[in-house]
C-alpha positions in Angstrom: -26.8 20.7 -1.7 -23.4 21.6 -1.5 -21.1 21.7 -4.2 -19.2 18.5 -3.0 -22.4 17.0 -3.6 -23.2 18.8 -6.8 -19.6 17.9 -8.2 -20.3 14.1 -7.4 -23.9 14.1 -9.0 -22.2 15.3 -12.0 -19.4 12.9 -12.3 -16.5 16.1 -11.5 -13.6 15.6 -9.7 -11.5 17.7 -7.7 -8.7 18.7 -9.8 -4.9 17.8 -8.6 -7.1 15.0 -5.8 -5.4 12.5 -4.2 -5.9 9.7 -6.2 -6.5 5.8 -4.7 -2.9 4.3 -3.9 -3.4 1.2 -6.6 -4.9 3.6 -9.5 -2.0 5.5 -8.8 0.4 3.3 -9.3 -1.4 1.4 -12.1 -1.1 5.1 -13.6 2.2 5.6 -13.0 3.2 2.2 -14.9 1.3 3.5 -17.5 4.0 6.1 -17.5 6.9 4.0 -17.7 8.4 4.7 -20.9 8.0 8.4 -20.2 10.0 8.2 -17.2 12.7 5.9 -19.1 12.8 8.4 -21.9 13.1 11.7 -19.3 16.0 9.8 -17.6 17.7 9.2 -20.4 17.2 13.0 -22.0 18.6 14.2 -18.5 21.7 12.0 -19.0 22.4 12.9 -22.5 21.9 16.3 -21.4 24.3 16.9 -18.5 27.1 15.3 -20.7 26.5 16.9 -23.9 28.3 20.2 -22.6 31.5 18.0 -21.5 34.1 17.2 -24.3 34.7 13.6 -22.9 30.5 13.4 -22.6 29.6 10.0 -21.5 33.2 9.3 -20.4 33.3 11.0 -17.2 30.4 8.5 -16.1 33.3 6.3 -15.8 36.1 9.5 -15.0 34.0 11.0 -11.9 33.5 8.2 -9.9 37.4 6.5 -10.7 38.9 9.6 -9.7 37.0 9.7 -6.6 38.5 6.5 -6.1 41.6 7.1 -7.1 41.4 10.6 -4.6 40.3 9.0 -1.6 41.7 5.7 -1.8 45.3 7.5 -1.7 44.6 9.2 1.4 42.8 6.1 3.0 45.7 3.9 2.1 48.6 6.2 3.8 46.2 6.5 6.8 46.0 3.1 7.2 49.2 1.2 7.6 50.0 -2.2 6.5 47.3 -2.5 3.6 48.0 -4.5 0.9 47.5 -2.0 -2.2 46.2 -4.4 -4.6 43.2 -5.2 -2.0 42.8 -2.3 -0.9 42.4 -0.8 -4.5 39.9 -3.1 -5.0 38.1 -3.0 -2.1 37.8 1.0 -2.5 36.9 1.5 -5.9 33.4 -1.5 -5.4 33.0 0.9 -2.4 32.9 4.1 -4.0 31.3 2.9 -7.3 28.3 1.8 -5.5 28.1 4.1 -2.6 28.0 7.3 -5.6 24.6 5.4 -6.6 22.9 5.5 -3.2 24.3 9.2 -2.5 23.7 10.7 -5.9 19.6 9.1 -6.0 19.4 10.6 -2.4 20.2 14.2 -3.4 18.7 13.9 -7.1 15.8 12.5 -5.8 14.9 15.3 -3.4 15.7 18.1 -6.1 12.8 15.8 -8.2 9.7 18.0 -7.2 10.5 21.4 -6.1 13.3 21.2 -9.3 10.6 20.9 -11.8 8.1 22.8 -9.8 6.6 24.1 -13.3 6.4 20.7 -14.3 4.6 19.9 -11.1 2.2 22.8 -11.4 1.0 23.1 -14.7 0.5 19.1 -16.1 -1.3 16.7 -14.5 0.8 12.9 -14.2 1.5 10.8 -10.7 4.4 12.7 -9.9 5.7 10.0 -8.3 7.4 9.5 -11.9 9.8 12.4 -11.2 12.1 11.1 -8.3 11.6 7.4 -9.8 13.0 8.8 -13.3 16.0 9.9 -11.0 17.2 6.8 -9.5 16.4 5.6 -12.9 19.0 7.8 -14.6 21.8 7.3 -11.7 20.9 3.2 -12.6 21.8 4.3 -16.2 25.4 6.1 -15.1 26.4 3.2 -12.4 26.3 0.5 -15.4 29.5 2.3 -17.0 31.2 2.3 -13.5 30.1 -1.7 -13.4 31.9 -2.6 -16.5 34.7 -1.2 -15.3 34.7 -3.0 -12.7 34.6 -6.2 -14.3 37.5 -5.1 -16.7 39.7 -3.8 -13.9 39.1 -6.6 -11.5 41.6 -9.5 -13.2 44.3 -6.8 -13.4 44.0 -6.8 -9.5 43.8 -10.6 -9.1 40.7 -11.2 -9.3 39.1 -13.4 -12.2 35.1 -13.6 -13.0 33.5 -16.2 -10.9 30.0 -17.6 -10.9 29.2 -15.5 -7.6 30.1 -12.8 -9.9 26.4 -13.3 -10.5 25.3 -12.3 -7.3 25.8 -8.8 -8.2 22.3 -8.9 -10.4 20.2 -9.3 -7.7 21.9 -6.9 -5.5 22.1 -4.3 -7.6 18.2 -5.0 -7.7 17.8 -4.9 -4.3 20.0 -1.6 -3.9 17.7 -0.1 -6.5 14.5 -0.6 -4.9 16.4 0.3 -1.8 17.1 3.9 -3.1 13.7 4.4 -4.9 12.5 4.0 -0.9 15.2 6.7 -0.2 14.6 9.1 -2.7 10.7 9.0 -2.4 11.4 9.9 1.2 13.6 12.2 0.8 11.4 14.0 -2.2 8.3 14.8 -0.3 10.1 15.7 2.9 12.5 18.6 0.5 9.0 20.0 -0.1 7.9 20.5 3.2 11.6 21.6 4.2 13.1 23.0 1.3 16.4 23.9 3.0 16.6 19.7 3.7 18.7 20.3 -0.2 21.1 22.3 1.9 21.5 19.4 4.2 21.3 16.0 2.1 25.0 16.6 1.2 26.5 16.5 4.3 24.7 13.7 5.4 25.4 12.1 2.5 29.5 12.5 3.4 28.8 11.6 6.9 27.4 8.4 5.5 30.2 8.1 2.6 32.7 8.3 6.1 31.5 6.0 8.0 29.9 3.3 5.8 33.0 1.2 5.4 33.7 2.7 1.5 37.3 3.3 2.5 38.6 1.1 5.4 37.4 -2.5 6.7 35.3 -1.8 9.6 36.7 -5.0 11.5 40.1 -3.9 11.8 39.0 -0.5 12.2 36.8 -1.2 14.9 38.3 -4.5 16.4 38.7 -2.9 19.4 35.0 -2.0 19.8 33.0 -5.4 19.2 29.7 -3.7 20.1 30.5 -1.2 17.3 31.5 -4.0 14.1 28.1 -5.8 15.7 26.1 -2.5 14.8 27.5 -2.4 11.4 25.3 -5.9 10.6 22.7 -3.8 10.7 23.9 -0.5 8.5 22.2 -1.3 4.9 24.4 0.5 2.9 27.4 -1.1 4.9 25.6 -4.6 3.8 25.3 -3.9 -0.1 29.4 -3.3 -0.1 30.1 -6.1 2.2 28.2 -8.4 -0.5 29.5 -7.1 -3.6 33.3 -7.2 -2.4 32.4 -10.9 -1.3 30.5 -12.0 -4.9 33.5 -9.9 -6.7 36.4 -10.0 -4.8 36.1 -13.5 -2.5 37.5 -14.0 0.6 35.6 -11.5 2.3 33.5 -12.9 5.8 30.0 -11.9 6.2 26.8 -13.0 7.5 25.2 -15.0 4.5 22.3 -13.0 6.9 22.8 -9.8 5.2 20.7 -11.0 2.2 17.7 -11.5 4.2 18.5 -8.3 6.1 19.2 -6.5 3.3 16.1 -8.0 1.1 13.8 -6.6 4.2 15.7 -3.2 4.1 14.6 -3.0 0.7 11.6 -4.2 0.6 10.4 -1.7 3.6 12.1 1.2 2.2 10.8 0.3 -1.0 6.5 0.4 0.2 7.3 2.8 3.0 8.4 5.0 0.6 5.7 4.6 -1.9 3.0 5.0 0.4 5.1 8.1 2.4 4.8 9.8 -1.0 1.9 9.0 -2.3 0.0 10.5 1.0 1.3 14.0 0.0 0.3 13.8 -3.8 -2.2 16.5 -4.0 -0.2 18.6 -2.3 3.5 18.9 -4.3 1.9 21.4 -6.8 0.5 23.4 -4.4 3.4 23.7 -1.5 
């Protein structure tokens, strides 16, 4: 008999095994105030050093704005201020959530690697508690938003609305992203090295700081492509719920539901396959 058999006869298991995918999951929401709770302590955490603490959650990502929306704007000549002021700071408020749950989430398993190694939990929690936390620092940015936005011209509206089940969407969106990008950091641990230029390449050339049609009208082929860039989507919708006025294809829902959706289960099941292996590698 060998000791595969012996260990089954007995009712053993083989510790840090692979578990089924739904048990897995079924464990993991077992988990879900834990991961709640560990976001939370690592927001708390990272501001407690900083004399403004939960102030620069508003301060980082407006003075990005502020920063790059000044260059933009003398770059790009005949842009009405207002607008383009606007248009920027939905831009970079939302685009920081997508970047910052990339990066964070692939520091989630080898940046808690004595975590990993020495407890037993679906460490799928880790990189989920990540995009979790980044949730937690966008909502400051968001309320902003809506207190800035009359200033500019632009009052609430009922399509103001639309921006709870896109930020939804964007969410399960980056949990796909950041699952991916998890597992793959511990195969390739200089990926880390990577993620933020890539992440600036896509901040560049997502249509955060210019309007991709005017941009680009001379290159149809090129705005067509953009219909198809998710990130490019999520901004296109929120400027058009928030600011109006803005064209799209009402198509980028659907498009951008699928994106989610797929990224979402692609990215659960990507991870999941290398469980037994992230407190090992």
């Amino acid at each position: 008999m060998s000791q595969a058999d012996l260990a089954a006869e007995h009712g053993l298991k083989r510790v840090g095994a692979r578990p089924r995918f739904w048990p897995y999951l079924a464990e993991a929401w077992q988990r879900r105030s834990f991961v709640v709770a560990l976001a939370q302590y690592r927001l708390r955490a990272g501001l407690e050093g900083n004399r403004l603490g939960v102030l620069w959650l508003v301060l980082q990502p407006a003075l990005n704005a502020l920063i790059y929306g000044t260059i933009f704007f003398f770059l790009q000549r005949g842009t009405d201020p207002i607008e383009f002021a606007a248009h920027v700071v939905i831009g970079v408020f939302l685009f920081q959530f997508f970047s910052r749950s990339m990066t964070q989430g692939a520091r989630s398993i080898t940046g808690n690697q004595s975590l990993v190694q020495s407890l037993a939990f679906p460490r799928i929690t880790l990189p989920i508690a990540e995009v979790i936390e980044e949730f937690i620092s966008l909502m400051p940015s968001i309320i902003l938003l809506f207190v800035v936005l009359p200033f500019l011209g632009h009052w609430p509206t009922l399509s103001w609305l639309l921006m709870i089940p896109l930020l939804v969407l964007f969410t399960l969106f980056n949990t796909g992203v950041a699952l991916f990008a998890a597992r793959l950091t511990v195969h390739v641990r200089d990926l880390t090295q990577l993620l933020p230029f890539v992440s600036r390449i896509l901040f560049y050339t997502s249509g955060v700081l210019f309007d991709v049609s005017k941009i680009f009208d001379r290159f149809p082929a090129i705005v067509a492509a953009y219909d198809f860039h998710p990130v490019y989507q999520v901004l296109q919708m929120a400027r058009a719920a928030l600011l109006g006025g803005h064209d799209y294809d009402p198509m980028y829902w659907v498009y951008f539901s699928v994106w989610s959706v797929v990224a979402f289960v692609t990215g659960l099941l990507f991870f999941w396959v290398a469980e037994e292996r992230y407190g090992r590698d």
